[in-house]
N, C-alpha and C positions, 0 to 999 in steps of 0.2 A: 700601609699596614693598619689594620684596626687595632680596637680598644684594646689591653691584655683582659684577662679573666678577673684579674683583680681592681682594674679599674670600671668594669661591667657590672659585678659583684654589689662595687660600692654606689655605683650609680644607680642599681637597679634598687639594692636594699632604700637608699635614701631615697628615689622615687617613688617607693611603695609605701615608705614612711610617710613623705612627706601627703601621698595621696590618703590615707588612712588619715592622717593629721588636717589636712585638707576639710577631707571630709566631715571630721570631728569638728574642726571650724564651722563647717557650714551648720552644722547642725547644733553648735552651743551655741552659735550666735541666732540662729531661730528659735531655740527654745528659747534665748535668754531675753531675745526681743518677744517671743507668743508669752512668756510668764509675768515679763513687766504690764505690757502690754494689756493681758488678761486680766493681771489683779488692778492694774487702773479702769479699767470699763469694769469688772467687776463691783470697783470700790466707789464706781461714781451711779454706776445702777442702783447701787446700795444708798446711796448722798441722793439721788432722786426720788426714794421713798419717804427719805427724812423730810426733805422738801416738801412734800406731799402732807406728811402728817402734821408739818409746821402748819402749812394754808389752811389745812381743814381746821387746824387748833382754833387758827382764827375763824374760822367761820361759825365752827361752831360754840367760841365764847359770845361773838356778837348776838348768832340765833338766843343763846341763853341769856344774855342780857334785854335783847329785844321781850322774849318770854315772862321774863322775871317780872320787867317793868308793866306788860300788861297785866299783869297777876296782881297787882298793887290795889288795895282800895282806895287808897286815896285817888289814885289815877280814874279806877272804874267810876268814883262818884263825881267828881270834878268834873268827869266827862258828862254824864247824865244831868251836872246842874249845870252844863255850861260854863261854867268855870273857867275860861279858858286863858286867865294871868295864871293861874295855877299852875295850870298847863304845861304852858309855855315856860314858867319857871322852872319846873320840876325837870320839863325836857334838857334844860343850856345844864342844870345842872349836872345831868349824868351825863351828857356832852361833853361837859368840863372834866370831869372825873371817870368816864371812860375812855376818852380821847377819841370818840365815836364823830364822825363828818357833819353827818346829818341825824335827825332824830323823831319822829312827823306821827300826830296823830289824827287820822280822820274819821269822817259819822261812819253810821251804819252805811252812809251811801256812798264812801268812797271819797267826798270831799273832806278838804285839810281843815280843820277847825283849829292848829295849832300845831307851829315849827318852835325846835329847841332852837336853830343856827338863828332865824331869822324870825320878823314879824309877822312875812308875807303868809297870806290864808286865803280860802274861799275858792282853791283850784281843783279839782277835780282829777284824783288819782284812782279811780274806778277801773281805768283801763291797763293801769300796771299790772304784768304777771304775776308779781308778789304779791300784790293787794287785793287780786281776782281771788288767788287761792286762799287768804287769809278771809276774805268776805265771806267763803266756800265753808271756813273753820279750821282751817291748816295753822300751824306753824311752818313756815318755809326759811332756809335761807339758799342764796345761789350766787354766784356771779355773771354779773350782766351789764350790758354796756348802754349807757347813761345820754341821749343824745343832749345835745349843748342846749335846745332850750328847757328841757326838764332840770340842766345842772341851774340854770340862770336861776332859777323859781326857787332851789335848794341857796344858794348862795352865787354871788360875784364870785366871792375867790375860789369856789370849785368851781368854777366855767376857765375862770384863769389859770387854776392850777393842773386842768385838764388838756389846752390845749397846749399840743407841742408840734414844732414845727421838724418836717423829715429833713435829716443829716444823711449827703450821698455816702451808702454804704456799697462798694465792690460784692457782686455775685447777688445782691438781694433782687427780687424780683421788679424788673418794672413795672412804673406807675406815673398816671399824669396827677396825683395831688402830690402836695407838694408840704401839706400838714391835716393833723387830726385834732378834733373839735369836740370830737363825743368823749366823755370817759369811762373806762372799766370798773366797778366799783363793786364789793361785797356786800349784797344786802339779805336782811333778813325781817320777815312782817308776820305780825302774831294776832288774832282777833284779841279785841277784850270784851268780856262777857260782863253784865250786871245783874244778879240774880238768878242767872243763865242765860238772861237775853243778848247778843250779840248786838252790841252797842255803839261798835267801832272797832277803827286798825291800830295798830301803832307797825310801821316800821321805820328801820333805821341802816345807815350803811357807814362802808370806811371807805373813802377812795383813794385808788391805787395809784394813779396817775402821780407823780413824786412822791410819794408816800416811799418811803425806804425800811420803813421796821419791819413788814415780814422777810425782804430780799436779807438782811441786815441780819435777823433775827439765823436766819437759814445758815447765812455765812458763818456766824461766830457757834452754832450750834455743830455741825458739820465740821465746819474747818478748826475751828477755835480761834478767828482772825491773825493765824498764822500768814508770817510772807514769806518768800524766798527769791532772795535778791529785793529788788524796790517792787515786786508784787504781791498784791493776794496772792496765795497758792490755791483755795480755794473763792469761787464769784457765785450768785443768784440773781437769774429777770424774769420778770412778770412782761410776757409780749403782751400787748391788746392788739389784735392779730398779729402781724410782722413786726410791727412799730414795739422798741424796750420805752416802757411808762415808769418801770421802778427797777433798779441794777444798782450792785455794784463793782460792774464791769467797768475799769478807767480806762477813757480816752491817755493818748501821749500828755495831753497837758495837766492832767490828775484827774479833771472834772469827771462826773459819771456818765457816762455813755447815754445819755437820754437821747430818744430820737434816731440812732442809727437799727435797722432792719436787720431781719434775719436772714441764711440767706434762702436762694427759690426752691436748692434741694429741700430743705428742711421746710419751708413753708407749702410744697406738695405733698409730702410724707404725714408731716401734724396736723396743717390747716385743713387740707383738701382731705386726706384720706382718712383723717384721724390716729393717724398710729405714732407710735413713741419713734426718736430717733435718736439713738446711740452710736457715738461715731465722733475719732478726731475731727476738729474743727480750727479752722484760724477763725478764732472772733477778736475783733476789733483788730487789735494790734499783737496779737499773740496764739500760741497754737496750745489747743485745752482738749483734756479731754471730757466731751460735753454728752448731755445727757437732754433732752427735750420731752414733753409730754401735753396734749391738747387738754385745755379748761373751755370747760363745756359751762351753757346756761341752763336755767329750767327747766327751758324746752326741745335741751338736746342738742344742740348748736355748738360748734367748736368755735369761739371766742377770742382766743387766744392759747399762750402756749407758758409753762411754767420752764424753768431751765437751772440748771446747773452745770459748773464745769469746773474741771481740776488742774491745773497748768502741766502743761506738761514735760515740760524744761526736766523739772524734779526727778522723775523720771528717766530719761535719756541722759540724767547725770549720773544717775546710778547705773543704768547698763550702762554706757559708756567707761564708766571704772571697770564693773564686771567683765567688761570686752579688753580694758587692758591689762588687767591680770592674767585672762583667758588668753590670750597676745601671750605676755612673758612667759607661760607657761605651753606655750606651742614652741617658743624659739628654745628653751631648754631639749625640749623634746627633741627639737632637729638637730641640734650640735650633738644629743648624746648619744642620738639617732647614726647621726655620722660616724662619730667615735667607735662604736660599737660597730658599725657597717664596715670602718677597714681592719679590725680585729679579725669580725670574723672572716671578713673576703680572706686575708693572710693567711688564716690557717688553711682555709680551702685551696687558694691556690698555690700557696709552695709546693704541697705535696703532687698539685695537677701540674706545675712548670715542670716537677723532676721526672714526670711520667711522660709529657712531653717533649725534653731533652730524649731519655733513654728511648722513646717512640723512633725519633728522627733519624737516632744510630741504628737503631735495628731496622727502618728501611733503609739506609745506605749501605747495608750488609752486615753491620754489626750485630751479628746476636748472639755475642755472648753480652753484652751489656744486661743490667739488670734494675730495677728501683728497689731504691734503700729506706722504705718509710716503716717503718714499725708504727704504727696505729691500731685503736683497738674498736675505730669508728666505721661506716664504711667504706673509708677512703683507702684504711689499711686492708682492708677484704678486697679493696680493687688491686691493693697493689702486688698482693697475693696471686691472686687469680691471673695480675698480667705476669708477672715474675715466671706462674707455671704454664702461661701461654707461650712467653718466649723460648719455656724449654722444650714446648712442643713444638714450637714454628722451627727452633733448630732441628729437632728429627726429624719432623717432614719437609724441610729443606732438603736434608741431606738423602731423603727419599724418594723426592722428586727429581733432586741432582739425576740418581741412579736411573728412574725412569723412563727421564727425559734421554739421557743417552739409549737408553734399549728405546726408546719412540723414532728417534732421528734414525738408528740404525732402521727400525723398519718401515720406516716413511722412504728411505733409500730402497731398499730392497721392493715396498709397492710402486715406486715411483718406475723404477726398471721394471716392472711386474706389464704396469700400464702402460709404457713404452713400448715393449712387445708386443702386449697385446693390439697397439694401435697398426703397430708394422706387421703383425700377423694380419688383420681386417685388411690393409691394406694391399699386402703382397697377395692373400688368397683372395680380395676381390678383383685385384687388375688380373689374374691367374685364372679366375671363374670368367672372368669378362670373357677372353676370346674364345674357349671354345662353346660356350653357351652362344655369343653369339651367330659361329660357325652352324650350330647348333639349330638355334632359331632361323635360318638362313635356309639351310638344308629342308626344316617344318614346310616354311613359306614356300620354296620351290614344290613341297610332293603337295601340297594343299590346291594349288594353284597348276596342277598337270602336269606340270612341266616335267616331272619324274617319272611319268607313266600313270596308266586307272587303277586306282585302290580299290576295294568294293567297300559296300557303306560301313561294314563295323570296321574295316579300319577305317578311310576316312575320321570316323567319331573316336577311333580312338588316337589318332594324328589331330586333331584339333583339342585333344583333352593336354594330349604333349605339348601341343604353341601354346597353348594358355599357363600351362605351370611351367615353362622353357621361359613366356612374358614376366610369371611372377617372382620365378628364381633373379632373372635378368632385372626388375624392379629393384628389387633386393639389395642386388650387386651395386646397383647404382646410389642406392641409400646408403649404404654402408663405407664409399666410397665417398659422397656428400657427407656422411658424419665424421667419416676420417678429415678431411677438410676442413669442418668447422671446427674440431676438437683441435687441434691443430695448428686454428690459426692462420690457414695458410689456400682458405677458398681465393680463386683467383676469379674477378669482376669483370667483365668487358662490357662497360655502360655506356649508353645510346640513347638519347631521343626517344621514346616508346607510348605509341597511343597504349591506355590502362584498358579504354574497349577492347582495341585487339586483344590485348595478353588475356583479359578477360577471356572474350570469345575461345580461345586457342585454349582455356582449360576449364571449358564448358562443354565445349568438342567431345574432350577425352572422358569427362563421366556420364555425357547424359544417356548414353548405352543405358548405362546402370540407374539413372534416375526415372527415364521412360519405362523398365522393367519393372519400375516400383512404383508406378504411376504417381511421382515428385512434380512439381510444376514449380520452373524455377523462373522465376523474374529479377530483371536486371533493369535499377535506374541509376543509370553512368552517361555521362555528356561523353559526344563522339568527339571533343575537342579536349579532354584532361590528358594532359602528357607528362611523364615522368622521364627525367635520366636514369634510368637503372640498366641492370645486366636482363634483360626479357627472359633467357632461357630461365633463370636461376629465380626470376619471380612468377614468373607460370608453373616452374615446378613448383613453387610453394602452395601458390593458389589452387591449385590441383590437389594435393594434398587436404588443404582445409575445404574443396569443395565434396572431395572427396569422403571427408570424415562425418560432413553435413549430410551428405545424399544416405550413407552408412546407417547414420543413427537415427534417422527422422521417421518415425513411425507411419506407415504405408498406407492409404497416399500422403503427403505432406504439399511443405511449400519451403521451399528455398529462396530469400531475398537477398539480394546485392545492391548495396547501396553506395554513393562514394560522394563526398562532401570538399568540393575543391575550398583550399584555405591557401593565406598568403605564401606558407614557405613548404606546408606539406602538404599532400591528401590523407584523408581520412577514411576507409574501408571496410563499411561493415557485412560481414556472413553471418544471417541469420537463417535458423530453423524452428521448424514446430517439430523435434525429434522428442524423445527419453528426456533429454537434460543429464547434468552431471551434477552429482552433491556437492556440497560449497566443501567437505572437508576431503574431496578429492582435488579441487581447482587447481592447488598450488604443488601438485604433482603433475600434472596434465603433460605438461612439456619434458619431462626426463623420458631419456632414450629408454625402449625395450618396457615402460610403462603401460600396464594394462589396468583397466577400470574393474574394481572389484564387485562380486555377485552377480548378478543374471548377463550383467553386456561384457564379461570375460572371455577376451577372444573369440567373439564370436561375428565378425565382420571380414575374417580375413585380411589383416594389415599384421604387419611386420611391427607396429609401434614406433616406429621410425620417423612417420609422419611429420608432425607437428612439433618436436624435436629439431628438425630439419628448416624447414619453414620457421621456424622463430628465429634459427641461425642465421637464414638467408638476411631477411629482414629486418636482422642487425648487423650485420655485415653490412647492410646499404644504409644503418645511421638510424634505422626506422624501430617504432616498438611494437608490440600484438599484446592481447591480452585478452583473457576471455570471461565472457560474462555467462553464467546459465541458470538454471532455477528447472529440479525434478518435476517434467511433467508439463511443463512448459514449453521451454524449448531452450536453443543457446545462441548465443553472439560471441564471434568473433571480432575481435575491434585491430585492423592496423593501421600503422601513422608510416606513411614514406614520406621522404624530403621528396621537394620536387626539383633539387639540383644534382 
């Protein structure tokens, strides 16, 4: 027994529920993860422009500084008297109190005539970019990378402070060095003029290479050196290409992440291609959401790569609450989901249980039973509507009762009707049989002389008599074969039988009538197919359908016989190229005294008997017929005989 309606009810409501709720799930928990999500890559795109205008701050305090100090007379005359303790003095001093690395002034030709860091002079800086264009009359500043013997000539400790050795970082791109020598550094060079005469450079730079205050600067600007748990919640690195030279991204031991790479996605996206790369990241030891951007030199060169990133823990603690609140309030929903699911099944199905009680009585014959629901919903409209079914099923019970007796009574009365009529066919064909045959007997005698010379109109009209003496006696004989098969009670005498023969023997009897109509009949039948049947009672049939083929095949034709020996049957087809029969005639074809309606109504001379006859025979022998045709075509006859 399956579910009842009430347990369906509630399975189905809470399936729908819970699919609805499901659904609602799937969908707050992706907006909840697309909104966190969002506004973190939002809020760290946003932390990338801050970073951005941090760097440039510094660049372009230095440019102004560099600026300022060319603009100084006492610098511009010192330089023209040579002066160059002056110089040198003046340089360590805003060194000192700019916190600036390096600080360098050279002649009009590009050579150093004086370092703030050091003593070292008399080198030839003509060929730096910055000093090319400050020769030119620019103010520049840029970042650009510093190879280790220009840092050596600036100072030891910026050669020292520059190199750093590479830390294996997982996913960074490989490389066979194994540390970097040169350093990135911001600089910025300013002509100084005497009089207007361009007299010499001065510039100066900051280097980044451990340098921590703009990464530092970024963080506490942006983040407000907020942590969560024992982290930054927000980090800043200064790449010089792949390689971090200033971070404060921690390694597990606290130290700053110096020395570990970026990785290859992101060093194709910024290094190679130049473009910003936005996107979750595991850096170093933890999963951020990070923000990348390439720092170009002078001369257009992607250099390296600026960075920030926001952790993302903070985050995924917050959805993670939202998701379990969103949680408690889905399981509310299901329990109250259910609740309300067997409430309402209840109401529903009481009233459909007592409909189906009272149903079961009134098929077991009970119909005075009735449902008892007074409702004002549909349910009470049903039970309305069946209450005044039931009172209709009783009067037409009780009317059919009545009918049904006046049917049986005359189903009796036709049944005796057709009983006679069978024993009338019967008694008046075996009654016509003898002396038609006597009949015909006497024809053949005066046809044949033996009665004496007739002259020719009679003669013609003695042969019009054997011919409708042959048709009546056809007749007799059908009607005799349909009393037999109506009946039940056709009697077989089966034999051994070549199908050629029988064939042949009812090929005999039409082809008068086919050579008249100039038909051309062919037969492919092996002289070796044998069937057990009754021969006379399948020749008659054959005869019949060869008969109805020769009739209806439009003049001249072609009649084909075909026959397909199979394991347990034969297969028999009679075809023509006649009329054809409509398809909405076919499945009358074979009812006794059946005639085909419009132009071919009776108009062949057959009794209808035929093929009626012939489908009896050759089910009487086990076998089936059936026919196939198409207007204008032609038709197929198809039979199946056992061959036992």
């Amino acid at each position: 027994m399956g579910f009842s309606i009430h347990k369906k009810l509630v399975i189905w409501f809470v399936f729908v529920s819970l699919l609805s709720l499901g659904l609602a799930t799937l969908i707050g928990v992706h907006s909840i993860d697309t909104i966190v999500m969002d506004q973190a890559q939002d809020k760290v795109k946003s932390d990338l422009n801050t970073a951005n205008e941090v760097y440039n701050y510094k660049k372009e305090k230095i440019r102004d500084l560099v600026r300022f100090t060319a603009n100084l007379k006492l610098v511009q005359d010192a330089l023209v008297n040579d002066d160059t303790d002056f110089l040198t003095y003046k340089l360590k001093r805003i060194i000192d109190d700019e916190g600036l690395d390096l600080l360098v002034i050279t002649d009009s030709s590009g050579t150093v005539v004086a370092r703030g860091q050091n003593d070292v002079c008399g080198d030839s800086q003509a060929d730096d970019p910055l000093v090319m264009r400050a020769l030119a009359g620019s103010t520049v500043v840029s970042t650009e990378i510093v190879p280790e013997s220009k840092l050596l000539l600036e100072g030891e400790d910026l050669r020292e402070r520059a190199a750093i050795a590479f830390v294996y970082t997982p996913k960074a791109k490989p490389t066979s060095k194994t540390s970097e020598t040169s350093g990135m550094m911001i600089k910025s060079a300013a002509p100084i003029y005497h009089n207007d005469t361009l007299v010499g450079v001065i510039y100066g730079g900051h280097l980044i290479n451990r340098n921590y205050e703009i990464v530092d600067r970024i963080k506490n600007i942006v983040y407000k050196d907020k942590v969560y748990g024992d982290r930054d919640i927000g980090t800043a690195t200064i790449f010089q290409g792949d390689l971090r030279i200033s971070t404060n991204v921690r390694e597990s031991s606290g130290d700053r992440a110096i020395g570990t790479r970026v990785s290859e996605e992101v060093y194709n996206t910024v290094l190679v291609s130049g473009e910003k790369w936005i996107d979750r990241a595991y850096v170093v030891n933890a999963w951020y959401f990070t923000a990348y951007e390439p720092i170009y030199d002078i001369n257009g060169n992607v250099i390296g790569i600026l960075y920030v990133g926001m952790l993302e823990k903070p985050f995924t603690d917050i959805e993670q609450k939202m998701l379990t609140k969103f949680a408690a309030i889905i399981l509310v929903a299901i329990i109250l989901s259910f609740l309300i699911a067997s409430v309402l099944a209840h109401n529903i199905s009481e009233p459909i249980t007592e409909l189906l009680h009272t149903t079961r009585s009134i098929a077991d014959g009970d119909l005075s039973k009735r449902v008892n629901v007074t409702r004002g919903d549909e349910i009470g409209e049903l039970a309305v509507a069946f209450n005044r079914m039931a009172d209709v099923l009783k009067k037409n019970a009780e009317s059919i009762r009545e009918k049904t007796a006046k049917l049986e009574h005359a189903n009796i009365e036709l049944k005796e009707i057709d009983r006679l009529k069978s024993e009338f066919i019967n008694i008046a064909s075996h009654e016509l049989r003898t002396p038609l045959t006597t009949l015909k007997g006497y024809l053949e005698l005066a046809l044949d002389g033996t009665l004496g010379g007739f002259t020719d109109i009679q003669m013609t009209k003695l042969k019009i008599m054997n011919r409708n003496a042959d048709r009546l006696l056809g007749l007799v004989n059908d009607l005799l074969n349909l009393s037999d098969i109506q009946s039940r009670q056709m009697h077989l005498i089966k034999k051994k039988t070549s199908l050629r023969d029988m064939l042949d023997d009812a090929i005999e009897h039409i082809k008068p009538l086919a050579d008249s109509k100039g038909h051309e009949i062919l037969v492919d039948i092996r002289e070796d197919m044998v069937i057990t049947c009754d021969r006379a009672r399948i020749v008659y049939a054959l005869r019949h359908l060869l008969d109805d083929a020769v009739r209806y095949t439009t003049e001249p034709g072609t009649i084909r016989i075909t026959a397909e020996d199979k394991i347990d049957d034969v297969h028999i087809c009679i075809s023509d190229t006649g009329v054809g029969i409509p398809e909405n005639e076919l499945e009358n074809i074979f009812i006794p005294f059946y005639e085909l309606k419009g132009s071919m109504q009776h108009t062949t001379g057959t009794s209808g008997l035929g093929l009626s006859i012939a489908k009896g025979i050759v089910e009487a022998h086990g076998g089936v017929i059936w026919i196939k045709s198409k207007v204008g075509v032609g038709t197929i006859f198809h039979i199946v005989l056992p061959k036992g």
